[in-house]
BALOZA-339544 format. One record per residue (C-alpha): residue in three letters; z, y, x. Coordinates in Angstrom, 1 decimal, decimal comma. Layout:
// residues N
R  code       Z       Y       X
R   Ala       Z       Y       X
...
This chain:
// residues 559
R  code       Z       Y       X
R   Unk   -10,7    21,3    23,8
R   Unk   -11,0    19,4    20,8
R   Unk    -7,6    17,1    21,4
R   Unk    -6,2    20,9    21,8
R   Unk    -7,5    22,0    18,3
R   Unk    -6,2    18,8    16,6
R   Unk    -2,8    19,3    18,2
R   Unk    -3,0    23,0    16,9
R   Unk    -3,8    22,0    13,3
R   Unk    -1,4    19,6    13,5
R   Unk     1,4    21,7    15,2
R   Unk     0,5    24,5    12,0
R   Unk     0,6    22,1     9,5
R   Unk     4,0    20,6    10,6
R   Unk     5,2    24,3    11,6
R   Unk     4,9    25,2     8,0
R   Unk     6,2    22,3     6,4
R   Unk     9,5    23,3     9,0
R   Unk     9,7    26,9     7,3
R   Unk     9,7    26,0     3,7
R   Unk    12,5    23,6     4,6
R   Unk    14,3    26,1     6,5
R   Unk    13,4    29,1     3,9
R   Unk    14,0    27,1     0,7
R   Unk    16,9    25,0     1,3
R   Unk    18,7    28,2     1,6
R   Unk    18,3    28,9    -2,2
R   Unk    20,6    27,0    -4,7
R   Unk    18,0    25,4    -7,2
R   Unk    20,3    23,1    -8,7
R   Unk    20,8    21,7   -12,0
R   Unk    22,3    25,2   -14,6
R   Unk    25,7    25,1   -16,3
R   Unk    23,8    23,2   -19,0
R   Unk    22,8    20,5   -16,6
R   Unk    18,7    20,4   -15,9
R   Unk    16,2    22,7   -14,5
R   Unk    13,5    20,5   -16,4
R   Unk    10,7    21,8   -14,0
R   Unk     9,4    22,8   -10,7
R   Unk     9,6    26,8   -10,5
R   Unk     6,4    28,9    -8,5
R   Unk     7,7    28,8    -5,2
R   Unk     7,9    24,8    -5,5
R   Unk     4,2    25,0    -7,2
R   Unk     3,3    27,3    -3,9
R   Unk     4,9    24,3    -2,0
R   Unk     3,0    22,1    -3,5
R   Unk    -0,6    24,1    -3,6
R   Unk    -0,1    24,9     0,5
R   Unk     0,4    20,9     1,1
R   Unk    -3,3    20,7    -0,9
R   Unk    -5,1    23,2     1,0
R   Unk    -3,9    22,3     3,7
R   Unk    -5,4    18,2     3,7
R   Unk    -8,9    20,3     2,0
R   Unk    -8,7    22,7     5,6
R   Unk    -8,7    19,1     7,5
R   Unk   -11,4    17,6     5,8
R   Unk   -13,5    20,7     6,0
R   Unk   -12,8    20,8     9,9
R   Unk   -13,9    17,0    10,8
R   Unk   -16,9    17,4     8,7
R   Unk   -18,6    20,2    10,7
R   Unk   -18,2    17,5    13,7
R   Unk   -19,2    14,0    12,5
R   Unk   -22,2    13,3    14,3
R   Unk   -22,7     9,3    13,9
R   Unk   -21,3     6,9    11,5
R   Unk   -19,1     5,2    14,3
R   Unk   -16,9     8,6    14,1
R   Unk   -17,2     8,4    10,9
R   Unk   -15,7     4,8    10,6
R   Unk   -14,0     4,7    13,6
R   Unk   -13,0     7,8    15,0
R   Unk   -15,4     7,2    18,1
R   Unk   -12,8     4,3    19,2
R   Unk   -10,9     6,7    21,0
R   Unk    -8,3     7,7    18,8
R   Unk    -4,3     8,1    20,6
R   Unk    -2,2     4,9    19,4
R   Unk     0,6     7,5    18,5
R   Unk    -1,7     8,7    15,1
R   Unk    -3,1     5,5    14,6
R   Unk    -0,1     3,9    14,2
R   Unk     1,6     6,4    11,8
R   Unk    -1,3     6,1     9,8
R   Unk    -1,4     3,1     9,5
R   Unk     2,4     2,9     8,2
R   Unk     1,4     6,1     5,5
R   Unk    -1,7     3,7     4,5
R   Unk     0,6     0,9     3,6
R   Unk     3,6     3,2     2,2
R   Unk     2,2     4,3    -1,2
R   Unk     4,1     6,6    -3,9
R   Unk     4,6     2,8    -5,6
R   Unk     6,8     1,3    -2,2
R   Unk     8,3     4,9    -1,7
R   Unk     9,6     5,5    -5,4
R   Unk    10,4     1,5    -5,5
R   Unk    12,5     1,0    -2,6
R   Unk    15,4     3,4    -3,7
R   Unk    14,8     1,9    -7,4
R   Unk    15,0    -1,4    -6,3
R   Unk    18,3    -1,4    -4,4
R   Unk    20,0     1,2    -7,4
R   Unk    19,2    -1,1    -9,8
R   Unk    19,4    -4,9    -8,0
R   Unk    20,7    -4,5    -4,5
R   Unk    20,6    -3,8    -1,1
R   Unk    18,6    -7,5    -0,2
R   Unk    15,1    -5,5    -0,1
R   Unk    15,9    -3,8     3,4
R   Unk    15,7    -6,6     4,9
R   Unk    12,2    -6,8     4,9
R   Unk    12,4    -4,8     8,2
R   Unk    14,6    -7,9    10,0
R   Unk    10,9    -9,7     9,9
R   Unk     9,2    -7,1    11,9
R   Unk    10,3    -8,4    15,8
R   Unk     8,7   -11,6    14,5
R   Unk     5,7   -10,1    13,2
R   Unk     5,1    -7,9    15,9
R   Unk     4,9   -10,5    18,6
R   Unk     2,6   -12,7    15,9
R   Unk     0,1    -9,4    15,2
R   Unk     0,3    -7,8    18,5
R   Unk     0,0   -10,9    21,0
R   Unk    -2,4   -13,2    19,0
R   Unk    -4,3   -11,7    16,0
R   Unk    -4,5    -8,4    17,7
R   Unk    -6,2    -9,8    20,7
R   Unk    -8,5   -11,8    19,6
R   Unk   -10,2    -9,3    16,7
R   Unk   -10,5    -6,2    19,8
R   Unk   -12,6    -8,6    21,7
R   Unk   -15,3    -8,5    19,3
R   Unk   -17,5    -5,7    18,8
R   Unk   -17,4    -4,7    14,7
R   Unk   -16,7    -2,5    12,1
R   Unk   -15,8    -4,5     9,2
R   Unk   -13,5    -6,7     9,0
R   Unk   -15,4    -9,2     7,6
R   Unk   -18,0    -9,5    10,4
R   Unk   -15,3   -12,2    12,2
R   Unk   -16,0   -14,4     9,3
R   Unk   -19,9   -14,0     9,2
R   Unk   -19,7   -15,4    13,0
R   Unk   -18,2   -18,3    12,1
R   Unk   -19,4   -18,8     8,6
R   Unk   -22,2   -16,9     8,1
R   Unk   -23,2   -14,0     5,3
R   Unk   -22,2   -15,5     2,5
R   Unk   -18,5   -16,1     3,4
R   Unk   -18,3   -12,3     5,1
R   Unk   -20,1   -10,9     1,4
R   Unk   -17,3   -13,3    -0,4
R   Unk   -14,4   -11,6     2,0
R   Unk   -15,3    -8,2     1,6
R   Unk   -15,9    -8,8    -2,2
R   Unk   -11,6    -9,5    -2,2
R   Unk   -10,9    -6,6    -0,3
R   Unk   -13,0    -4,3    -2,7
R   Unk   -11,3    -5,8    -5,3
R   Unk    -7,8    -5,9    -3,9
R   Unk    -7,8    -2,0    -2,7
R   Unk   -10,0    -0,4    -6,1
R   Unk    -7,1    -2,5    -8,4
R   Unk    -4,6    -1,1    -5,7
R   Unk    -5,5     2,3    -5,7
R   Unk    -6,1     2,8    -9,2
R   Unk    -2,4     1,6    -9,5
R   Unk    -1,4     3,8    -7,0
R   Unk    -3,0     6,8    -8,5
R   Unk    -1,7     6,0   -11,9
R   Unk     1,8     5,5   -11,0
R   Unk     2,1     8,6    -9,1
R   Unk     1,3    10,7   -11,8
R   Unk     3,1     8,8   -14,2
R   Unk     6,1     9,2   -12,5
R   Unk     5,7    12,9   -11,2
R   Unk     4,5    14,7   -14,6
R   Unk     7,5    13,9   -16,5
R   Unk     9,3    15,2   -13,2
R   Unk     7,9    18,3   -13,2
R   Unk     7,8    19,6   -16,8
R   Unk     4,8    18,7   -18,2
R   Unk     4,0    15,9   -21,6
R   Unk     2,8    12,4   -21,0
R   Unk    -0,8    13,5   -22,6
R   Unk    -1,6    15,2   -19,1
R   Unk    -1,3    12,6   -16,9
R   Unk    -5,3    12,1   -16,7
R   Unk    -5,7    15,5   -15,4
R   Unk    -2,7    15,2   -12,8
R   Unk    -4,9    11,7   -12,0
R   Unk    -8,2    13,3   -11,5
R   Unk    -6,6    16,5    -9,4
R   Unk    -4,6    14,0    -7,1
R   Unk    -7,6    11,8    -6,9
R   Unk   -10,1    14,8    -6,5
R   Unk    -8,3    16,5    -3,9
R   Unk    -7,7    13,1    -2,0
R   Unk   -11,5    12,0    -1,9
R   Unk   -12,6    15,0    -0,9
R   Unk   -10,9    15,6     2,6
R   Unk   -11,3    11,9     2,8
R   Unk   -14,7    11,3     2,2
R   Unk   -15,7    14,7     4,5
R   Unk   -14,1    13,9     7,4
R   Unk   -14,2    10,5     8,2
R   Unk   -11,3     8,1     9,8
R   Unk   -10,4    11,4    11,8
R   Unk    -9,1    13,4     8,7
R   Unk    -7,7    10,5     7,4
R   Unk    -5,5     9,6    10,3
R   Unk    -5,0    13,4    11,1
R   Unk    -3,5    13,8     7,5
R   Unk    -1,9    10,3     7,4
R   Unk     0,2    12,2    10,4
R   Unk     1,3    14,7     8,7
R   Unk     2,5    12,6     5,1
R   Unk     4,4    10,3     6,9
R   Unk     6,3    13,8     8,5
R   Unk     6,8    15,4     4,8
R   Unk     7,6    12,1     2,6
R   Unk    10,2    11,5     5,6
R   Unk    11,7    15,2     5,1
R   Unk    11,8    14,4     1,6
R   Unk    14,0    11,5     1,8
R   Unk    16,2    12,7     4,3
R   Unk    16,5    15,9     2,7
R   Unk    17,6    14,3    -0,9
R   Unk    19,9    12,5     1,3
R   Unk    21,6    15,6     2,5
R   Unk    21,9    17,6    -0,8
R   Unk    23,6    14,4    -2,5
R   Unk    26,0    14,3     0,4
R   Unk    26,7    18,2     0,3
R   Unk    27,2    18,3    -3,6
R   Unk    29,7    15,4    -3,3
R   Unk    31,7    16,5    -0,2
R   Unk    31,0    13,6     1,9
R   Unk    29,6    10,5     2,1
R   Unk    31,8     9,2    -0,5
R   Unk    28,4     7,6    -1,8
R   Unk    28,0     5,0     0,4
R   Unk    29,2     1,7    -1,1
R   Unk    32,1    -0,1    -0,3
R   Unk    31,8    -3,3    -2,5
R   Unk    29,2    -4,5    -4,7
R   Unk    28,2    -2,1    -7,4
R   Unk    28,8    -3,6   -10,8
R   Unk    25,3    -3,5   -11,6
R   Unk    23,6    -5,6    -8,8
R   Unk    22,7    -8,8    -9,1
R   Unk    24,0   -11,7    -7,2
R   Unk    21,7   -12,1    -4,1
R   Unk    22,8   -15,3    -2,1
R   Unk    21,7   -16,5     1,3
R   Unk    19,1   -18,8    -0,1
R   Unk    18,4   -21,1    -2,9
R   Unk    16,1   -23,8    -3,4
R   Unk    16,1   -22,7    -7,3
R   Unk    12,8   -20,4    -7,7
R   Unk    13,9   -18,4   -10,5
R   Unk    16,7   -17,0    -8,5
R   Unk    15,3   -13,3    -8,3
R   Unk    15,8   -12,5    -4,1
R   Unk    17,4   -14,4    -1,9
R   Unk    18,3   -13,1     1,6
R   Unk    16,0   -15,9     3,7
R   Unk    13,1   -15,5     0,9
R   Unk    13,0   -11,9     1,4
R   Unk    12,6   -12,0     5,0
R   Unk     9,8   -14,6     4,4
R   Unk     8,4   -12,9     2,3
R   Unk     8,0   -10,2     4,3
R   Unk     7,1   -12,0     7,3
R   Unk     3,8   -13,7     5,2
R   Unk     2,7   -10,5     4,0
R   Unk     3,1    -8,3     6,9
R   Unk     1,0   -11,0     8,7
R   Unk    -1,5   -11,3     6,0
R   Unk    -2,3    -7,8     5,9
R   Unk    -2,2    -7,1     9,3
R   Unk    -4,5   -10,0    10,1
R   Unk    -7,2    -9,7     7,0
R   Unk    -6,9    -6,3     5,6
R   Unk    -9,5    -3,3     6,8
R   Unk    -7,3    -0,9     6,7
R   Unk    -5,6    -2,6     9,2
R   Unk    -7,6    -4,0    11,1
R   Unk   -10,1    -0,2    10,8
R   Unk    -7,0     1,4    12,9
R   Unk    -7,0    -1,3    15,4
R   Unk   -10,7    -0,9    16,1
R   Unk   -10,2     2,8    16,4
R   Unk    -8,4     2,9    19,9
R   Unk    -9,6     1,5    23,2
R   Unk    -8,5    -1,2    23,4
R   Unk    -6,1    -4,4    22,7
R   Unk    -3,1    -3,2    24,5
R   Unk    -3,7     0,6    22,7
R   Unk    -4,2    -1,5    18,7
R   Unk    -0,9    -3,1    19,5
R   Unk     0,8     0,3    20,7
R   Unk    -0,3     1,2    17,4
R   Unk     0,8    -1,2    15,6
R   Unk     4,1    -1,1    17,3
R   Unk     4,3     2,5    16,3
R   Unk     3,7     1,3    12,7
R   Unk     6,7    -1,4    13,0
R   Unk     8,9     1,4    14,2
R   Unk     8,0     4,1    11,6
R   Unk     8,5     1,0     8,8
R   Unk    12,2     0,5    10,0
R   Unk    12,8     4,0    10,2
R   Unk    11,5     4,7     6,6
R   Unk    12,9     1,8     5,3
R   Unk    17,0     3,0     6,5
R   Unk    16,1     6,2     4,9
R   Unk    14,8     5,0     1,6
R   Unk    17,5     2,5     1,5
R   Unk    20,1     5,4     2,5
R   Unk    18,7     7,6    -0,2
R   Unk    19,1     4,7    -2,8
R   Unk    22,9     4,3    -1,9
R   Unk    22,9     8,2    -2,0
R   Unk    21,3     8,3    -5,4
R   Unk    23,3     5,6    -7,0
R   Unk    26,2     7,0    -5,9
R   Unk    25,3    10,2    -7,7
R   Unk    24,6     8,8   -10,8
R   Unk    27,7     6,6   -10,9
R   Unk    29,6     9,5   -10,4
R   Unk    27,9    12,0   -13,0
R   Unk    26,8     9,6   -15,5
R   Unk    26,1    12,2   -17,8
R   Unk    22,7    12,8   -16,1
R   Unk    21,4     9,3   -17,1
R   Unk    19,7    10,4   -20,5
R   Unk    17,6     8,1   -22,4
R   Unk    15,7     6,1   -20,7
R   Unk    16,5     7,3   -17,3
R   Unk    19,4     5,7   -16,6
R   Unk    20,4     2,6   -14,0
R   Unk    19,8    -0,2   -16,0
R   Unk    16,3     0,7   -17,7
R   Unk    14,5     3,0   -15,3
R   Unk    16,1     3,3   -12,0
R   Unk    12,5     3,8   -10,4
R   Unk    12,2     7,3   -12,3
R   Unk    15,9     8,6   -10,7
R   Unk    14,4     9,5    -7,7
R   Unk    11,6    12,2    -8,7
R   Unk    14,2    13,3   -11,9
R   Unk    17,1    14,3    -9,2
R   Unk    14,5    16,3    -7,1
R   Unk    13,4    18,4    -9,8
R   Unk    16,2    19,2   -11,8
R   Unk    19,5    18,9    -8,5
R   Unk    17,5    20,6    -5,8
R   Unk    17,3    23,7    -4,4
R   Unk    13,8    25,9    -5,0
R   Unk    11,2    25,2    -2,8
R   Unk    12,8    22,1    -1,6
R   Unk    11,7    20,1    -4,8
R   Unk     8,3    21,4    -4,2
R   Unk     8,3    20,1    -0,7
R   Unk     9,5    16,4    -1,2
R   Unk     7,2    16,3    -4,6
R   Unk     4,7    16,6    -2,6
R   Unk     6,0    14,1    -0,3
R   Unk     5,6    11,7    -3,7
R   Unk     2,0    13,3    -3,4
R   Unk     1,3    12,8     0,4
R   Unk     3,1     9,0     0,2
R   Unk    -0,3     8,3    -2,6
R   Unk    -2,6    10,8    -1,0
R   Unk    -2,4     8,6     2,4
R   Unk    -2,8     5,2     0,6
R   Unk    -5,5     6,8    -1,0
R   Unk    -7,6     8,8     1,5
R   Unk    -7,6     5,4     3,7
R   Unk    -8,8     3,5     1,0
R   Unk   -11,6     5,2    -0,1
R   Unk   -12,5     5,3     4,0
R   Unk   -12,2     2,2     4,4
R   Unk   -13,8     0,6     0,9
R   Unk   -16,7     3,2     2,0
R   Unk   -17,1     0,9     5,2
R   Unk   -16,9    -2,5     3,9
R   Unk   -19,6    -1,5     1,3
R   Unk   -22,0     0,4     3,9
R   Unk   -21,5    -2,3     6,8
R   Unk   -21,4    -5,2     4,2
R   Unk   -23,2    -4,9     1,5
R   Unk   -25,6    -1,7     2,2
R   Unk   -27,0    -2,4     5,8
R   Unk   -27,6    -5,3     4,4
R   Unk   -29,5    -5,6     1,5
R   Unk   -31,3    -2,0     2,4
R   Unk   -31,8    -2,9     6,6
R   Unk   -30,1    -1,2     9,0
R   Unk   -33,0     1,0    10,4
R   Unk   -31,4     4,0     9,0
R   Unk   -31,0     7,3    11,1
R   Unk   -27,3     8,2    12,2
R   Unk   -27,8    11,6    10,1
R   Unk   -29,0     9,2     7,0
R   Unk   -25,8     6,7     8,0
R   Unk   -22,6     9,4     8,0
R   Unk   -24,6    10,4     5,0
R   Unk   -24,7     7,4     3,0
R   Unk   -21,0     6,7     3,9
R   Unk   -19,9    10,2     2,4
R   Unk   -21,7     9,6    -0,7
R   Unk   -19,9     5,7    -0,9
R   Unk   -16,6     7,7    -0,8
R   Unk   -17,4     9,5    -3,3
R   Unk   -18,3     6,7    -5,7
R   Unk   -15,3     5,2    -4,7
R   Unk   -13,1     7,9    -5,4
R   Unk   -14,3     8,1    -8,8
R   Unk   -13,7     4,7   -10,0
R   Unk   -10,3     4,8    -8,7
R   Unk    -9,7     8,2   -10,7
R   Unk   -11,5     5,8   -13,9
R   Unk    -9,0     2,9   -13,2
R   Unk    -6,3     5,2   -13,1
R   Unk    -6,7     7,2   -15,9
R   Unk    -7,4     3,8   -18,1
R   Unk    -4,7     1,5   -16,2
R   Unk    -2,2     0,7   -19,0
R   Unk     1,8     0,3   -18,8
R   Unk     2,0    -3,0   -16,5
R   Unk     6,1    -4,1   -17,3
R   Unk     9,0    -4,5   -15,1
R   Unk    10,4    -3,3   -11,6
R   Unk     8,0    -1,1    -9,2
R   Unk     8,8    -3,3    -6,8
R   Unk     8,4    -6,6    -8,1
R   Unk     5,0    -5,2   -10,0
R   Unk     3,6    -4,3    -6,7
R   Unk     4,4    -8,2    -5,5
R   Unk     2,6    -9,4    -8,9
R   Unk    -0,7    -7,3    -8,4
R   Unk    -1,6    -6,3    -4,5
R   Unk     0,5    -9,8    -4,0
R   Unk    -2,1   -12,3    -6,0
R   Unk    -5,0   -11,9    -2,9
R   Unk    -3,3   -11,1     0,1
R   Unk    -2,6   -14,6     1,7
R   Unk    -6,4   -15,8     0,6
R   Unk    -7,8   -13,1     2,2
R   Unk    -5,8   -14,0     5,0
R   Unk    -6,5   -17,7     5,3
R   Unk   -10,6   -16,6     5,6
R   Unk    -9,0   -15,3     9,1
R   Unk    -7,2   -17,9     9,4
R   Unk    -9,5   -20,9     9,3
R   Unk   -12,2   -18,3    11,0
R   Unk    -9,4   -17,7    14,2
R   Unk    -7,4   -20,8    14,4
R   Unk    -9,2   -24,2    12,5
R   Unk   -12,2   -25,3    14,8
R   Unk   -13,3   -27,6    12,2
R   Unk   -13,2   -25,6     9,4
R   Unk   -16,6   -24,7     7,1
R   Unk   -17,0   -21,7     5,0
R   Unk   -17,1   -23,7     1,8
R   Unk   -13,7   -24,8     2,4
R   Unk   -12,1   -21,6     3,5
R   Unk   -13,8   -20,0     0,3
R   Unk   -12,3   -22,9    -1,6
R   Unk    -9,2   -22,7    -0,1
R   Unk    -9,1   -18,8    -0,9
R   Unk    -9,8   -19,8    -4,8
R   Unk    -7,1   -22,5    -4,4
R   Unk    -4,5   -20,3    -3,1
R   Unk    -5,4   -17,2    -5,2
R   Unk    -4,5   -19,5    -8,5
R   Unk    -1,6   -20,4    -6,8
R   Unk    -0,2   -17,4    -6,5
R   Unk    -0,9   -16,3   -10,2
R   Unk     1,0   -18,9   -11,1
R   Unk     3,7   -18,2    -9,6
R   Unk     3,9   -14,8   -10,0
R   Unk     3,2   -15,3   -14,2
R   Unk     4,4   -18,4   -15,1
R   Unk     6,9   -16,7   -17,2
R   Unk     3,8   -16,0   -19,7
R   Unk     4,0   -19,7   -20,6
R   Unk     7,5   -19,5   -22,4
R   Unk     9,4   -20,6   -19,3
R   Unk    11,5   -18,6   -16,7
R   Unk     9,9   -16,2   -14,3
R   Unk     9,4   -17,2   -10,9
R   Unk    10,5   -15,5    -7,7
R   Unk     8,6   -12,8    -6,4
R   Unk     9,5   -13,6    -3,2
R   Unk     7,7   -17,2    -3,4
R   Unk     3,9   -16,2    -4,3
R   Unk     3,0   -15,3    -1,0
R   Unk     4,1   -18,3     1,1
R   Unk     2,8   -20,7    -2,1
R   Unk    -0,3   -19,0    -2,0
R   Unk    -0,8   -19,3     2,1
R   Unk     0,6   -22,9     2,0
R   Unk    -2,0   -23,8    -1,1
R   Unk    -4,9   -22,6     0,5
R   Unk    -4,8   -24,0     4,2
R   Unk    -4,1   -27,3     2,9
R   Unk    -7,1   -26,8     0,3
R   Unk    -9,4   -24,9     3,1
R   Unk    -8,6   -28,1     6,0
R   Unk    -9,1   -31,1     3,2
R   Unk   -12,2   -29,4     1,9
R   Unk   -13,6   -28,5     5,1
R   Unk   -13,3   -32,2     6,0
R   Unk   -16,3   -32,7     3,4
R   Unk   -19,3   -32,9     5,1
R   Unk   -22,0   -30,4     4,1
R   Unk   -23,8   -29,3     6,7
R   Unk   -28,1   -30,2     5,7
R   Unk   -27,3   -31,4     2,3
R   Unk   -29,5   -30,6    -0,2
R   Unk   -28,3   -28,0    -3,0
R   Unk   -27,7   -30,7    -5,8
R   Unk   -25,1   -32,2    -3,2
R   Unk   -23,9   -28,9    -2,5
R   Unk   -23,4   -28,3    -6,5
R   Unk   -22,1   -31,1    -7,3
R   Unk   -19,5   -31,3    -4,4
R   Unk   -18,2   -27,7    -5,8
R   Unk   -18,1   -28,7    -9,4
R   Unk   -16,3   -31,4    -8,2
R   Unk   -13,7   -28,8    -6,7
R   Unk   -13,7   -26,7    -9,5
R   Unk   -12,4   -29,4   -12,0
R   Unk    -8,6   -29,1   -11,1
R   Unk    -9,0   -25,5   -11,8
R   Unk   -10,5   -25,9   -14,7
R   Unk    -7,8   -28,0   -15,9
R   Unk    -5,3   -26,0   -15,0
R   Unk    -6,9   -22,8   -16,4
R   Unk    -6,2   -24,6   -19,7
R   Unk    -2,9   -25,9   -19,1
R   Unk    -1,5   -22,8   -18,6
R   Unk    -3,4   -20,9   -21,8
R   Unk    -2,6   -23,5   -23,8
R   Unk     1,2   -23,5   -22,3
R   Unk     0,8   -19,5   -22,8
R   Unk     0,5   -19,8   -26,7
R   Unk     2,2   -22,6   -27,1
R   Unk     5,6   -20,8   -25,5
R   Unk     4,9   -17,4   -27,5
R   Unk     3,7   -18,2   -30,8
């Protein structure tokens, strides 16, 4: 009875969604004689308001039925791979990757799509050895795989870069997405802290009510609409230019060379460094992130987590053709009507803001209302499964901890509501104060989310796969690797060229597993604590010395 409810809300959610496109599209919304609509009308705001009550009707639903906090984190562990693994794919798809994608290849090249040519290799990596060993164990954070092989202090120092990792994330997230969507529909740049606080408000509430199961449930659906969206945009482009005369035939003027490969790291992309890259991070994530590993956790078992995760794979590849197909689609339009790039919005400053500015002002009523709030439901996912799954890192981690875990169920599901809460709000705080970070959405979201993700990993790793490895060189390591990829990713701050992207995440991952295996070699096992300090000030020196390096080399370059 209660899989038949969940396919009904479902099935009316989606059924809706189906009747605005099919209602809408049929109105021409397009861009006036004088060229822009310059804002959504009220049936795209109904569009838009439906979407919102409908993720608040969700929340509201799974509340009235969490009982204990392992629904609440974990959906019971019986949740269908088919769900799982589309949220899992609308966790990792933010408003940043689905506005960047189609800004990336309009303004650089087609190179970023082949991220997706990692994924065979990654799936048989995730699915048949990381997968299998994390559903034999029986957790709820992440981070309890390290506290078994290095005890607390390495699992608090784990989930302490996660927290850190996803708050910084989300806040960027948040911020972006209204950045980029209240210039898009009408309103001045002074309003974007009240778009960040509705977006955010909306998102923790159905989040933190309803537990893993409104999240997932809701997941479902954004993946459904921001899909629409794109395919949609896709459509109207190809209509208002008689064809598919957009697709390009040679390489667009603007693009930059992308070659095979290149041993020169200030080359931007290369074709093999963008499928390593991709490669590195989708393993990294996959293998170290909650999020991730949350949704593994909440099926039955290992062959379920890697249906899931197959699912995701899938859904990635699909996504990625679209968004790729809509950036062809959108820099063929603009080639062709160059009058609409006005200021700043044009190819060669601000290809990431094309995207949300042809929905609004070339698109049919209604239909700008539904794939805006596909810009919303792309955050809104990457949000809602953050704030779930901080909530459990800090309850399972830090709380149960330092409070005991005698705690009643009631008291539990409680307590986690609550952490959502506070969770939600100081990612509505980071967002509204997160400041103008330069360049490319989709080589900012490398530079950012990109500086912890391999050592966060190599914790896992040394925990999985090293047998003689020691917490205080997989922390170490972590440190190692995390300076590493800083360096890499802002060594342009020192006067000399940027770096590659594409190289801070297999730098960092190389860094730290040779740090984390040459430290863990260092005996340390009943030495007293001057030993202990000593050895690590020891360890810290070269970071030290390279902290000053580079600020010296920082001022020295930009005087």
């Amino acid at each position: 009875m209660a899989r038949l409810r969940q396919t009904r809300c479902t099935g009316a959610c989606l059924l809706f969604i189906l009747l605005s496109t099919g209602a809408f599209a049929a109105g021409d919304g397009g861009a006036t004689a004088s060229g822009l609509r310059g804002g959504l009308s009220a049936l795209d705001w109904g569009v838009v308001v439906v979407y919102a009550a409908a993720m608040l009707a969700i929340g509201f639903y799974y509340a009235r039925r969490m009982k204990t906090s392992e629904e609440y984190y974990l959906g019971g562990r019986k949740m269908k791979p088919s769900m799982v693994g589309l949220s899992l794919f609308a966790t990792l798809l933010s408003t940043i990757s689905y506005l960047a994608v189609p800004g990336e290849l309009m303004k650089h090249g087609p190179i970023a799509l082949l991220n997706v040519v990692a994924l065979p290799v990654v799936f048989v990596i995730v699915g048949y050895l990381l997968i299998p060993f994390i559903m034999r164990l029986p957790i709820t954070s992440a981070y309890e795989i390290l506290e078994t092989k290095f005890g607390r202090p390495t699992r608090l120092f784990g989930s302490a870069v996660f927290l850190l990792i996803r708050l910084v994330w989300m806040g960027l997230v948040v911020f972006t997405a209204s950045k980029v969507i209240v210039p898009a529909i009408g309103l001045s740049p002074d309003k974007i802290p009240y778009v960040i606080v509705v977006l955010g408000a909306v998102t923790v509430i159905y989040s933190s009510m309803g537990g893993l199961q409104a999240v997932v449930l809701t997941d479902t659906i954004q993946t459904f609409i921001l899909f629409v969206g794109a395919v949609v945009c896709v459509v109207i482009i190809t209509v208002r230019m008689g064809g598919v005369g957009w697709f390009p035939t040679e390489w667009s003027p603007n693009w930059d060379t992308q070659p095979l490969f290149s041993f020169d790291p200030t080359v931007r992309v290369t074709m093999v460094g963008m499928v390593g890259m991709g490669i590195v991070w989708w393993i990294c994530t996959a293998g170290s992130d909650q999020m991730a590993i949350q949704r593994y956790l909440a099926t039955r078992d290992a062959k379920a987590a890697r249906t899931a995760f197959l699912i995701n794979c899938i859904a990635d590849v699909l996504v990625t053709i679209v968004l790729g197909l809509l950036g062809f689609a959108l820099l063929g339009f603009f080639l062709a009507n160059p009058q609409y790039q006005l200021g700043e919005l044009n190819l060669e400053r601000d290809a990431d803001s094309l995207f949300p500015y042809f929905i609004v002002n070339f698109m049919g009523y209604g239909m700008a209302g539904l794939v805006i709030s596909g810009l919303l439901a792309a955050a809104m996912s990457s949000l809602s499964s953050g704030v779930n799954s901080g909530a459990t890192v800090v309850n399972t981690d830090f709380l149960d901890y330092f409070l005991g875990e005698g705690a009643t169920e009631e008291k539990k599901v409680r307590m986690a509501k609550w952490t959502s809460v506070v969770i939600g709000v100081l990612v509505i705080l980071l967002g509204i104060v997160e400041g103008k970070i330069p360049g490319n959405l989709f080589e900012v979201t490398q530079k950012t989310n990109g500086l912890f993700v391999a050592p966060l990993f190599g914790l896992f790793f040394f925990a999985m796969f090293v047998p003689f490895a020691t917490g205080f060189g997989a922390v170490w390591g972590s440190i190692y690797g995390f300076v590493a990829a800083f360096l890499v990713a802002f060594w342009d701050l020192t006067g000399g060229p940027a770096l590659s992207f594409t190289w801070i995440y297999p730098v960092s991952l190389i860094v730290n597993i040779a740090v984390g295996c040459g430290l863990s070699l260092i005996p340390m096992r009943d030495k007293s604590r001057a030993y202990k300090t000593a050895v690590s000030a020891v360890c810290a020196v070269p970071l030290v010395a390279v902290g000053c390096a580079f600020t010296w080399a920082c001022f020295a370059g930009n005087p």
